[in-house]
RODO-2510 file (C-alpha; in nm, 4 decimals, decimal comma):
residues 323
     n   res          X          Y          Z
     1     x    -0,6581    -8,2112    13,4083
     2     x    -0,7565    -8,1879    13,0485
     3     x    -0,6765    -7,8541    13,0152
     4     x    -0,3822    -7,5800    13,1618
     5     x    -0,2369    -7,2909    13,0739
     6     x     0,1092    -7,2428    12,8685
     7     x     0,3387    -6,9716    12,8673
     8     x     0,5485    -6,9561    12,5733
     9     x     0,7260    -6,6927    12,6391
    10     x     0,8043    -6,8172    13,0088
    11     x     0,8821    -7,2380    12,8127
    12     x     1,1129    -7,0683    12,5726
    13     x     1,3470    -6,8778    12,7957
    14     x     1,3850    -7,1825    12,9785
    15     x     1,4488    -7,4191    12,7697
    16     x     1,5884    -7,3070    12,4534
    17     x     1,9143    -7,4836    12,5319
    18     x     1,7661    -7,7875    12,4524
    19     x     1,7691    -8,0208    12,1801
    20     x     1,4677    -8,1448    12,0062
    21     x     1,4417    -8,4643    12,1181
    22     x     1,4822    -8,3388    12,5280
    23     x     1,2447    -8,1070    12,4452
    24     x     1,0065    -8,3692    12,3325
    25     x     1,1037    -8,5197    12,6376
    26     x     0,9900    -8,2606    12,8892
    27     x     0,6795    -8,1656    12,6708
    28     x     0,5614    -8,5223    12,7185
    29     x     0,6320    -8,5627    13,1209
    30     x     0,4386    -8,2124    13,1938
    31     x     0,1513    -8,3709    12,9671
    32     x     0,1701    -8,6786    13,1842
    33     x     0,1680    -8,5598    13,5358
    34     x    -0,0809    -8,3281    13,4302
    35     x    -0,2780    -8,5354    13,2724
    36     x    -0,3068    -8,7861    13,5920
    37     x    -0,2256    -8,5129    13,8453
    38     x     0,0219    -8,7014    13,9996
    39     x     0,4394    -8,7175    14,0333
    40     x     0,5728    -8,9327    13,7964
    41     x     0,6897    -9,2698    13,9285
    42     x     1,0186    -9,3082    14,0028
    43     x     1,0622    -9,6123    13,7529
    44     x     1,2897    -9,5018    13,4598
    45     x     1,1978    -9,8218    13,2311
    46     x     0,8683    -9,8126    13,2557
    47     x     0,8040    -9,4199    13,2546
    48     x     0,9851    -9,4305    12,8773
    49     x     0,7713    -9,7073    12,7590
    50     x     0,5017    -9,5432    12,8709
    51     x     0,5939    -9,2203    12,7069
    52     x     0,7240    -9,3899    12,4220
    53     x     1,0389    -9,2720    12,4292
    54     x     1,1859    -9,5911    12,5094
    55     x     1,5096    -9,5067    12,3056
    56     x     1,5835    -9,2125    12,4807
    57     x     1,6503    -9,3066    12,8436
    58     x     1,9032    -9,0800    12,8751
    59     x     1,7770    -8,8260    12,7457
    60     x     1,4241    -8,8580    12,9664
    61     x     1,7123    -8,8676    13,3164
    62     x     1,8660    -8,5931    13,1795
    63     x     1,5318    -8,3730    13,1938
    64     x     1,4083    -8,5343    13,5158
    65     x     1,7427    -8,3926    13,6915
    66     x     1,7332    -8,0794    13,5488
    67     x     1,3609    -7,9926    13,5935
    68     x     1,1945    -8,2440    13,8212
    69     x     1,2399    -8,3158    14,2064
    70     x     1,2489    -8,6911    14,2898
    71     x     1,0153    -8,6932    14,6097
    72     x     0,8654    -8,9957    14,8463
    73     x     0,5571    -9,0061    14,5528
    74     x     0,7778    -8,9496    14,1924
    75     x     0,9080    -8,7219    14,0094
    76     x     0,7434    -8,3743    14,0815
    77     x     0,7691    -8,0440    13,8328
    78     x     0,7016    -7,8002    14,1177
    79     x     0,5333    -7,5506    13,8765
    80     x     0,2784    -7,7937    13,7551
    81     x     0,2407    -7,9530    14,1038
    82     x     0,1220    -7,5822    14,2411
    83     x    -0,1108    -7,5526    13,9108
    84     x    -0,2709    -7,9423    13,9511
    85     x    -0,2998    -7,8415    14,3370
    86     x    -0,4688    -7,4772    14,2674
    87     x    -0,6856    -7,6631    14,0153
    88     x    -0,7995    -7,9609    14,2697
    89     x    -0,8996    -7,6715    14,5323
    90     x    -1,1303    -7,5034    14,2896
    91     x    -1,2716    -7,8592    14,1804
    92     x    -1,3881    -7,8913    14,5643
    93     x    -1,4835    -7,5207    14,5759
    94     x    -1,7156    -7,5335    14,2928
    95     x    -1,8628    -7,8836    14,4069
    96     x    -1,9565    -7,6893    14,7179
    97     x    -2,0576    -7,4122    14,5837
    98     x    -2,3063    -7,6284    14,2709
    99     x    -2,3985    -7,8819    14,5901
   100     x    -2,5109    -7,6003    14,7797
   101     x    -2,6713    -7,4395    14,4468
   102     x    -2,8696    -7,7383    14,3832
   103     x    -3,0132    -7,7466    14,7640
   104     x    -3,1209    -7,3547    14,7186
   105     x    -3,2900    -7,4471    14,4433
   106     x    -3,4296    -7,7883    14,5295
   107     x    -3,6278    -7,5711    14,8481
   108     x    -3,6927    -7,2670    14,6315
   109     x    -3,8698    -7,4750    14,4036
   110     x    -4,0748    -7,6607    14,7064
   111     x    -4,1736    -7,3507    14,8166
   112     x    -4,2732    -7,2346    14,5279
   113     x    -4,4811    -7,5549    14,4394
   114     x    -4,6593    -7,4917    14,7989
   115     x    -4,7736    -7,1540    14,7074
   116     x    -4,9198    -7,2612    14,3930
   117     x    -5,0948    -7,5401    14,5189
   118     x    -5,2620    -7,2674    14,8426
   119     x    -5,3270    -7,0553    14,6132
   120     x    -5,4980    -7,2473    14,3809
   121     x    -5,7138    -7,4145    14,6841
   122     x    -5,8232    -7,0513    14,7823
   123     x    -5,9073    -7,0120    14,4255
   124     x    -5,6821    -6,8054    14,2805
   125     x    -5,4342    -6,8525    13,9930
   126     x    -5,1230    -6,6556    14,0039
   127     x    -4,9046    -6,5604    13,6690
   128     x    -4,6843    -6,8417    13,5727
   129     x    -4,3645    -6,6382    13,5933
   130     x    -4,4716    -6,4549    13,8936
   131     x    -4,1472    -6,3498    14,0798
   132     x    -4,1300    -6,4672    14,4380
   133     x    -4,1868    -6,1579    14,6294
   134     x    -4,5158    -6,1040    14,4839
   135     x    -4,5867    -6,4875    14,5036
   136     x    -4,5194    -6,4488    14,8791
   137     x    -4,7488    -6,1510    14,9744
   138     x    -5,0270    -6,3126    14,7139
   139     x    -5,0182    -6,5872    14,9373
   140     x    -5,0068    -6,3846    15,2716
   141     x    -5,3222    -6,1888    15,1324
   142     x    -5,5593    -6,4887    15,0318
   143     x    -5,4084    -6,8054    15,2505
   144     x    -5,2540    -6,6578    15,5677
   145     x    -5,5599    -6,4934    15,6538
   146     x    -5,9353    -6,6478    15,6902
   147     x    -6,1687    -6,3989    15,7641
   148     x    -6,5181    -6,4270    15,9340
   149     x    -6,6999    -6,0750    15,8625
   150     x    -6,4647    -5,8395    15,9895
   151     x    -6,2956    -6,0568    16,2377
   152     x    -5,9729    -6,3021    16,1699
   153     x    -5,9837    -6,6472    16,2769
   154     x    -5,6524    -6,8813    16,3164
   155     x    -5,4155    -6,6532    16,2334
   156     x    -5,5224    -6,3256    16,4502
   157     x    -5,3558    -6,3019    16,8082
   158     x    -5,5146    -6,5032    17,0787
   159     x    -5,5975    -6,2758    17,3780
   160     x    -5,7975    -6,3532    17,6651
   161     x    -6,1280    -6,3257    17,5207
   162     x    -6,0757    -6,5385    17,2357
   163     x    -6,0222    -6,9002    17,2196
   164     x    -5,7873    -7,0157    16,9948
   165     x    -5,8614    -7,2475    16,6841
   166     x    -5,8291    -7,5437    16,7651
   167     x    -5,9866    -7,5589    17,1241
   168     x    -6,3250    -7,6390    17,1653
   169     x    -6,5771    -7,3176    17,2888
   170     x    -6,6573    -7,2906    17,6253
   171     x    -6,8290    -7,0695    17,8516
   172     x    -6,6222    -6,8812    18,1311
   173     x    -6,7355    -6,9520    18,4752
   174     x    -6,6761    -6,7656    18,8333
   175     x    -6,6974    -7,0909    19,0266
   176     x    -6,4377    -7,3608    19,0640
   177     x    -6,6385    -7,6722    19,0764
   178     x    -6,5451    -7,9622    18,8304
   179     x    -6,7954    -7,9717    18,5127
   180     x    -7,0435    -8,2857    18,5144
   181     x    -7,2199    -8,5060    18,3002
   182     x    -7,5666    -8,3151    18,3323
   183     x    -7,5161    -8,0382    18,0755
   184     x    -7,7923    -7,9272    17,8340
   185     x    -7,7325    -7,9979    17,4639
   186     x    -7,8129    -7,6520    17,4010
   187     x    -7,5128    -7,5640    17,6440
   188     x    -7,2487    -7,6613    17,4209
   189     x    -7,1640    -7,4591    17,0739
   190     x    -6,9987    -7,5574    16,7742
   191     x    -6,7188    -7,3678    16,6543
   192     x    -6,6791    -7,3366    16,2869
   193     x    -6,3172    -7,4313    16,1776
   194     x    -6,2030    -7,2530    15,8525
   195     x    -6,1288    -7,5931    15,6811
   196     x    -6,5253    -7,6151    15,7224
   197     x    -6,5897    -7,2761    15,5888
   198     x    -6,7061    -7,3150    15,1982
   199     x    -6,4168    -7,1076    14,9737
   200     x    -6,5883    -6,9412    14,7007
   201     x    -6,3626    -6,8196    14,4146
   202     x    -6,3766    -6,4454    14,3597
   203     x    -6,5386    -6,3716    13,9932
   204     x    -6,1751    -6,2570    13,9441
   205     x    -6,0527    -6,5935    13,9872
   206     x    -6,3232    -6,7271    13,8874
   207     x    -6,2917    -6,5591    13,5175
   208     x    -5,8787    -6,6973    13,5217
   209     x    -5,9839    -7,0693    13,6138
   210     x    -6,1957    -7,0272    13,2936
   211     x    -5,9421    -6,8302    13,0792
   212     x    -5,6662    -7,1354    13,2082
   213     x    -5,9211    -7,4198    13,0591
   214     x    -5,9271    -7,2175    12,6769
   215     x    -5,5586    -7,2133    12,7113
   216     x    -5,4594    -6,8806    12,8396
   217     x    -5,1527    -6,9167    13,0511
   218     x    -5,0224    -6,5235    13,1754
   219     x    -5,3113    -6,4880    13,4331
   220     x    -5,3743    -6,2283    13,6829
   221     x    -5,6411    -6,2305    13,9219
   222     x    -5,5094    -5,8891    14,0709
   223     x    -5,4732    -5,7202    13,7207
   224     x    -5,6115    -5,3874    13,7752
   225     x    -5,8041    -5,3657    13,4223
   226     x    -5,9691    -5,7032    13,4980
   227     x    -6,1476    -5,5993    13,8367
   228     x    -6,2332    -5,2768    13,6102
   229     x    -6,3891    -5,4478    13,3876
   230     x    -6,5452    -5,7018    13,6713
   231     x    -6,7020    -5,3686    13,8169
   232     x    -6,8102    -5,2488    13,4814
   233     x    -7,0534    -5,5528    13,4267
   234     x    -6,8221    -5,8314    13,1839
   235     x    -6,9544    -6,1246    13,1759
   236     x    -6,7425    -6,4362    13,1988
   237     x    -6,8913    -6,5078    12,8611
   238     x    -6,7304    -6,1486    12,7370
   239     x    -6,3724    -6,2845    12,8524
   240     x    -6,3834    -6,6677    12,7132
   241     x    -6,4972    -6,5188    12,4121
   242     x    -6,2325    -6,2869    12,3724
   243     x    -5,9762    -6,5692    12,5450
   244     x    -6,0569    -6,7701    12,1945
   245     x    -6,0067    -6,4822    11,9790
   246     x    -5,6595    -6,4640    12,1391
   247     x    -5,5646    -6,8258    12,1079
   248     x    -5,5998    -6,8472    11,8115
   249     x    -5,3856    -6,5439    11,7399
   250     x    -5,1345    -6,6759    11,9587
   251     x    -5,1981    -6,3938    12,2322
   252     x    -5,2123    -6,4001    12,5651
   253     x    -5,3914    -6,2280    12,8988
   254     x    -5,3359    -5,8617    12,8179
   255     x    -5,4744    -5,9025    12,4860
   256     x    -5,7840    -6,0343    12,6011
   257     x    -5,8156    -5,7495    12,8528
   258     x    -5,7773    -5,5380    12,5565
   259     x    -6,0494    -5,7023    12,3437
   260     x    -6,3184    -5,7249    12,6676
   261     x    -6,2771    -5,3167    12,7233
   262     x    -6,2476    -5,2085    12,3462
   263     x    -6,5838    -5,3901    12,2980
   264     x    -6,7636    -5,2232    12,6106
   265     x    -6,6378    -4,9152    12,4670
   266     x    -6,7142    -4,9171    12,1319
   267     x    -7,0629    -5,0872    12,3035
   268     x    -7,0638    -4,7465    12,4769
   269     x    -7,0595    -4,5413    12,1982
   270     x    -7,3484    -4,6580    11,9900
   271     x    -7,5956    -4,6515    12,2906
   272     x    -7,8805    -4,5014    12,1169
   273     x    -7,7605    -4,5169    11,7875
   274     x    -7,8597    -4,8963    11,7780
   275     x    -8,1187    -4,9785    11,5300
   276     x    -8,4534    -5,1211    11,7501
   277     x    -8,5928    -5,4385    11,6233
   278     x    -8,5996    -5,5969    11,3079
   279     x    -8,3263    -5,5017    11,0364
   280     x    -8,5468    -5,4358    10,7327
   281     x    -8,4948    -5,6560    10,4305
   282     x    -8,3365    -5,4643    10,1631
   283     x    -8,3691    -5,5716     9,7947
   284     x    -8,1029    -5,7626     9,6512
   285     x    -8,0223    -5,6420     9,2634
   286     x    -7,9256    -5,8959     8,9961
   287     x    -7,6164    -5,8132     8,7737
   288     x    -7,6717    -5,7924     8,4485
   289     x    -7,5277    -6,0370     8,1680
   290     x    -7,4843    -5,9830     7,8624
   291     x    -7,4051    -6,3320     7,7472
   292     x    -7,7745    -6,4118     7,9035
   293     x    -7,9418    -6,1685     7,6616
   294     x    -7,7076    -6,2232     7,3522
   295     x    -7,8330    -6,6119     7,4004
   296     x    -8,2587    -6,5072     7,4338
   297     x    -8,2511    -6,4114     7,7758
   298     x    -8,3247    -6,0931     7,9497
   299     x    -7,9921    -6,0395     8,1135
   300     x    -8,1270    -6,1269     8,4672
   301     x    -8,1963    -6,5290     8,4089
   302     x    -8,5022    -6,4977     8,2827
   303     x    -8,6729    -6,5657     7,9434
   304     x    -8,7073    -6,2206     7,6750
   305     x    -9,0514    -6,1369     7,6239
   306     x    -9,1447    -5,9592     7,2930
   307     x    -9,3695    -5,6830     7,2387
   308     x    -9,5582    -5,5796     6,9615
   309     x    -9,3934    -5,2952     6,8415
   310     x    -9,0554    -5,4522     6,8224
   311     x    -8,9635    -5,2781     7,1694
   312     x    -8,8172    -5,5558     7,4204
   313     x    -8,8748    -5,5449     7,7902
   314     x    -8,7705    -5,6893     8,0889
   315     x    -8,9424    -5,7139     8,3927
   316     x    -9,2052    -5,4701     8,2718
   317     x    -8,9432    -5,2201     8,1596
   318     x    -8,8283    -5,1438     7,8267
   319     x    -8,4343    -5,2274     7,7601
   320     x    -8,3686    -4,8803     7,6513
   321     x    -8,5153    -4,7541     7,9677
   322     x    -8,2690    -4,9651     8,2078
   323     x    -8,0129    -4,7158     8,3133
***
């Protein structure tokens, strides 16, 4: 123990009849067996060299008697021996306890690694921080369950007119006799396993895997406002876009959300207020300087012409005429 609790209150009124040095004394044989939680040996010359209190013999066997019990082990202080003994029982209790911690969270962590990596194969891509409730029924919705147009294969109930998974289809006879060799190829069927069936992402899922490769982490393939927006017509080209626009602003899914349906919106509210065809070219007006025409020029860049009666113009205009 590097550490225990002391009472000074409870010290004091035991042991203010003694001197300095016996106080020293008993200070320095709690610190001990505390220190090595263990009695102190019963070996008087070698316990004061130890403590360094080699010149006070005496005094050390005058402190053992009065508040030590000599046992089989050492010398035992019987309120530090039930303090070093409460203190080893917790030690074990919270080994147990952090042993038993660290297995919970060694298979929490498996499991969770497991769902990931189904979900992912049935192509969809689950929020990082997803809590494990959700995780679980995300992963009861797209990997427990592989249906075949309105039927469920694998997982449904077997009853007596179905055949289970992983036994091979065959067709129910009245007769007993043995089956032979001398069946028709076109007899036999081939049953369709679901690790055979192709898994096409949802566009959902199909718009996170994208979203994940720009660098968006937070994603939601179940996010109500993206299958809106799914419905509505966006484009996966409509959500990468926006997925850059909120990388770079250090954003993450919502915000791209947010950008996809304010731009369908504001998309919505021009309809038919949308210039058709080509944006007329408007002419582009030349600021005037004066330095240019204090130095010859017509103020625009271009050389001052003169006219006969004294008037100057520019570009066909007179200069007092330019407003």
């Amino acid at each position: 123990m590097h550490y225990y609790q002391f009472n000074i209150a409870d010290y004091q009124s035991h042991t203010k009849h003694l001197t300095p040095i016996e106080d020293i004394c008993y200070r320095r044989l709690l610190d001990w067996q505390y220190l090595h939680e263990k009695p102190i040996p019963n070996d008087m010359k070698s316990m004061c060299r130890l403590l360094v209190l080699k010149d006070y013999q005496e005094d050390v066997e005058q402190i053992l008697n009065e508040f030590f019990v000599l046992t089989d082990d050492g010398w035992i202080n019987q309120r530090a021996f039930d303090e070093i003994q409460s203190y080893i029982f917790q030690e074990e209790n919270n080994q147990l306890r952090e042993d038993g911690e660290k297995n919970r969270i060694r298979r929490h962590r498996e499991e969770r690694k497991k769902l990931f990596a189904d979900l992912r194969e049935a192509g969809v891509v689950p929020k990082w921080d997803i809590l494990m409730g959700p995780l679980r029924e995300l992963h009861k919705q797209h990997c427990n369950k592989t249906k075949t147009g309105n039927v469920d294969t694998c997982n449904a109930p077997v009853t007596e007119q179905e055949r289970a998974c992983n036994a091979p289809a065959m067709a129910i006879t009245n007769n007993q006799e043995p089956l032979t060799n001398n069946h028709k190829p076109e007899d036999i069927t081939h049953t369709v396993y679901p690790s055979q069936q192709s898994r096409e992402p949802t566009p959902a899922a199909s718009v996170c895997l994208e979203l994940k490769k720009i660098g968006i982490i937070d994603l939601n393939p179940a996010h109500p406002k993206l299958l809106m927006l799914i419905e509505a017509g966006a484009t996966i080209d409509e959500f990468m876009h926006a997925a850059r626009t909120a990388k770079d602003k250090g954003k993450g899914f919502a915000y791209v959300l947010g950008i996809v349906k304010s731009q369908r919106a504001e998309a919505a509210q021009a309809k038919g207020k949308v210039l058709q065809g080509t944006i007329p070219k408007q002419k582009k007006w030349k600021k005037f300087s004066g330095f240019d025409y204090v130095n010859g020029g017509d103020g625009y860049g271009n050389k001052r012409e003169q006219c006969d009666d004294d008037s100057r113009t520019i570009e066909g205009h007179l200069v007092n005429d330019i407003p």
